[in-house]
C-alpha positions as CSV (number, residue, x, y, z in Angstrom):
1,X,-0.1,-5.1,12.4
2,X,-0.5,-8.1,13.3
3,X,-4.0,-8.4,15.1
4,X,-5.4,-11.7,16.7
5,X,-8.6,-13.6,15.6
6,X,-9.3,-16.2,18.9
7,X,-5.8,-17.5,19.4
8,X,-4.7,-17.3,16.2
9,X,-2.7,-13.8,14.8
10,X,-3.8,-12.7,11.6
11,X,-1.4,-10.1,9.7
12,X,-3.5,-9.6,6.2
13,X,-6.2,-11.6,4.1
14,X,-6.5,-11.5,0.5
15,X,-10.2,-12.5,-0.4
16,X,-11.8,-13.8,-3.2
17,X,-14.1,-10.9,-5.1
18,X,-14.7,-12.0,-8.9
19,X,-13.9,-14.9,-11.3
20,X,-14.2,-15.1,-15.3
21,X,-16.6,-12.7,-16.8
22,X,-19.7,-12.5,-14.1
23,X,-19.1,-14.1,-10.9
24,X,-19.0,-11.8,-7.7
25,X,-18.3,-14.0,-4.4
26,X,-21.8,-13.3,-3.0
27,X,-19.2,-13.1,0.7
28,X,-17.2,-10.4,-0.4
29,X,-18.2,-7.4,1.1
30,X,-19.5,-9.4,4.2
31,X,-15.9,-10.7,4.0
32,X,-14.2,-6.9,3.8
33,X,-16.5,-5.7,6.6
34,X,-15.4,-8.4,8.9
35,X,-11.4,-7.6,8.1
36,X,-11.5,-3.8,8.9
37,X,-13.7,-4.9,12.0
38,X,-10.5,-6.4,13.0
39,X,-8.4,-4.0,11.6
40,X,-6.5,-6.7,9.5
41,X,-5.1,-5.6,5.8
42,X,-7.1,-6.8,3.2
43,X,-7.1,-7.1,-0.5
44,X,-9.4,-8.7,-3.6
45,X,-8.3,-11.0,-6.1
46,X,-9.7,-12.0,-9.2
47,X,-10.0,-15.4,-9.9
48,X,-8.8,-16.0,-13.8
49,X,-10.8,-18.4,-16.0
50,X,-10.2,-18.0,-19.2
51,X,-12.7,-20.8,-20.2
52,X,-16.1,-19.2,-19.8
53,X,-14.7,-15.2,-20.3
54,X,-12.5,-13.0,-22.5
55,X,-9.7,-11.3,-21.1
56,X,-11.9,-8.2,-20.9
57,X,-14.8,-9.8,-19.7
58,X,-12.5,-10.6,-16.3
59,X,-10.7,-7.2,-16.5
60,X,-14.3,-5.1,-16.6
61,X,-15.7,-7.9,-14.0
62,X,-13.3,-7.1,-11.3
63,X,-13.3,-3.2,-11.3
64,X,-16.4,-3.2,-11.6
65,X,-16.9,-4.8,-8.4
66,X,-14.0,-3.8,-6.3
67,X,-12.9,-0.7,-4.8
68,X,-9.2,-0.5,-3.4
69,X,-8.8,2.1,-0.8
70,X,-5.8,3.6,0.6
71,X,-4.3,1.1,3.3
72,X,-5.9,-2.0,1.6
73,X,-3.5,-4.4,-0.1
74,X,-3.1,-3.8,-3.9
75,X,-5.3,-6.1,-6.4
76,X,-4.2,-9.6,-7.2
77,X,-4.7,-11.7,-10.7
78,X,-5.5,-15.5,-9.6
79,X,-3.9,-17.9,-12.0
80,X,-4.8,-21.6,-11.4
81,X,-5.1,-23.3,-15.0
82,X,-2.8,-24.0,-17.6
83,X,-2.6,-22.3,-20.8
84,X,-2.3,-18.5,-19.7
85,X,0.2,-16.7,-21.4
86,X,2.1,-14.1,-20.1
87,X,0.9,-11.8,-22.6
88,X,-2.7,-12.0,-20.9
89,X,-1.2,-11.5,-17.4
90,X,0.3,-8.2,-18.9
91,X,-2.4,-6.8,-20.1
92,X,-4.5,-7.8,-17.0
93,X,-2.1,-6.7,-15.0
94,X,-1.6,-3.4,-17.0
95,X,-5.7,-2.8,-17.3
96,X,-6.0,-3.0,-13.2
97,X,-2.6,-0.6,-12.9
98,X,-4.3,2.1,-15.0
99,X,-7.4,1.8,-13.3
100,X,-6.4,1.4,-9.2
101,X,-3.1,3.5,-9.7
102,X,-1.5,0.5,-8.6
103,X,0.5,-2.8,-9.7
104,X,-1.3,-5.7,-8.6
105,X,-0.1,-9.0,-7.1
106,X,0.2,-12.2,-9.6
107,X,-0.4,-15.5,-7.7
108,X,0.2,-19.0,-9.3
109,X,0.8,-22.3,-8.3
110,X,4.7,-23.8,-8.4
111,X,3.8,-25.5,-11.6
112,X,2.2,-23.4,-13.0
113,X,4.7,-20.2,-12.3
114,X,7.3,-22.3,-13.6
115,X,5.1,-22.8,-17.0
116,X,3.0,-19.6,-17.5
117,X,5.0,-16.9,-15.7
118,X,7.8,-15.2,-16.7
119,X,9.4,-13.5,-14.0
120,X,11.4,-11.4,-16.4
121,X,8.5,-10.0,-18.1
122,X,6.1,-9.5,-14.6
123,X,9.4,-8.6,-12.7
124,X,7.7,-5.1,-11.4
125,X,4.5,-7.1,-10.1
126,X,4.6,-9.1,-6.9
127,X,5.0,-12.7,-7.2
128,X,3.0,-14.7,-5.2
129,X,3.6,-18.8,-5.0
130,X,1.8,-21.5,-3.5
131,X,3.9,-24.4,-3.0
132,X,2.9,-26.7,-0.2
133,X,5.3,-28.4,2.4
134,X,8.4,-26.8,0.9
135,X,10.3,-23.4,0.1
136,X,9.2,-22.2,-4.1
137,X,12.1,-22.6,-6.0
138,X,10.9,-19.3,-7.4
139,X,11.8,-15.8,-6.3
140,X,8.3,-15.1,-5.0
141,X,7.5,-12.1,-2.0
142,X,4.5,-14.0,-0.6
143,X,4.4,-17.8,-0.5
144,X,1.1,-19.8,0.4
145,X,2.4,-22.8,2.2
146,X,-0.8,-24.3,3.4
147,X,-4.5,-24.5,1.6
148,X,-5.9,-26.2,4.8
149,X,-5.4,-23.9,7.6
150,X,-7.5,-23.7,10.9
151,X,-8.7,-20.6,12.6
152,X,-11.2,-21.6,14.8
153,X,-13.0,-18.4,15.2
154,X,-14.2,-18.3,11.6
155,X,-15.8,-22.2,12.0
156,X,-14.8,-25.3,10.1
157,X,-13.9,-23.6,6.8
158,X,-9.9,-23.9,5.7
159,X,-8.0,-21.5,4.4
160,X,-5.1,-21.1,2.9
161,X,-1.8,-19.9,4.9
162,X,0.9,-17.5,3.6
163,X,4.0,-15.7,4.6
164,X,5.9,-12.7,3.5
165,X,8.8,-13.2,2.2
166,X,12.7,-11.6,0.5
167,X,12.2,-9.1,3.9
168,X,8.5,-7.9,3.1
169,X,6.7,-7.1,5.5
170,X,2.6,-6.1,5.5
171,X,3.3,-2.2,5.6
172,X,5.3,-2.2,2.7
173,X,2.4,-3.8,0.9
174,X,0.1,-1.3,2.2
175,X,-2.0,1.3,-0.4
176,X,-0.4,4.6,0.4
């Protein structure tokens, strides 16, 4: 699936839809257009901030602003602060499940996966892990390795670099 952006192959993009309880990337759709342009597998994740918004503040933000399709990549829950309990990322995760008719991805930091997420209790969600330089020490299927990748065809903005892993590949990941 693998499709190639200038000289650099693209297999899948996740991209950033909604955060807390009323942002929606203002990019987004702009964003999604440009991915099945290419034909490249995307997805939309959510962007947790449990600050500013109620779990179901986020939960009714992000499907009320993203559509999954079949052949997109399922949803994915965005943990990057401390303080989330698992509980939260059940019902989050559960609330999206019902709704999509899918499981959706849970991504967290090293640090933050080893405080916040039990893998025991999210053991049917994929695990995503960003841990830069170095292997997780967390089972994890997709593991962000880089925030400051380069693809020139897109300009000077970074973004962050990933790779399947545990032998996942993209169509597995792919909405039936």
């Amino acid at each position: 699936i693998s499709k190639q952006i200038g000289i650099i192959p693209i297999s899948f993009v996740f991209l950033k839809a909604t955060e807390g309880k009323e942002f929606v990337d203002a990019e987004y759709a702009k964003h999604c257009e440009w991915a099945e342009r290419y034909g490249i597998p995307h997805g939309a994740y959510h962007f947790f901030n449990q600050r500013y918004a109620t779990l179901q503040e986020q939960i009714d933000n992000f499907i009320s602003h993203v559509e999954v399709n079949k052949g997109d990549l399922p949803p994915v829950l965005d943990i990057e602060q401390f303080g989330v309990s698992t509980d939260s990322l059940l019902m989050w995760s559960d609330a999206v499940e019902k709704h999509y008719g899918v499981k959706p991805i849970v991504y967290a930091n090293e640090r933050i996966a080893k405080i916040h997420v039990d893998n025991g209790k999210l053991k049917d969600n994929i695990l995503w892990h960003a841990r830069y330089g170095r292997a997780p020490t967390r089972s994890f299927h997709i593991h962000q390795y880089s925030e400051s990748g380069h693809i020139p065809a897109i300009g000077k903005h970074e973004v962050d670099l990933d790779t399947l892993s545990m032998g996942m590949t993209v169509e597995q990941l792919l909405l039936p």
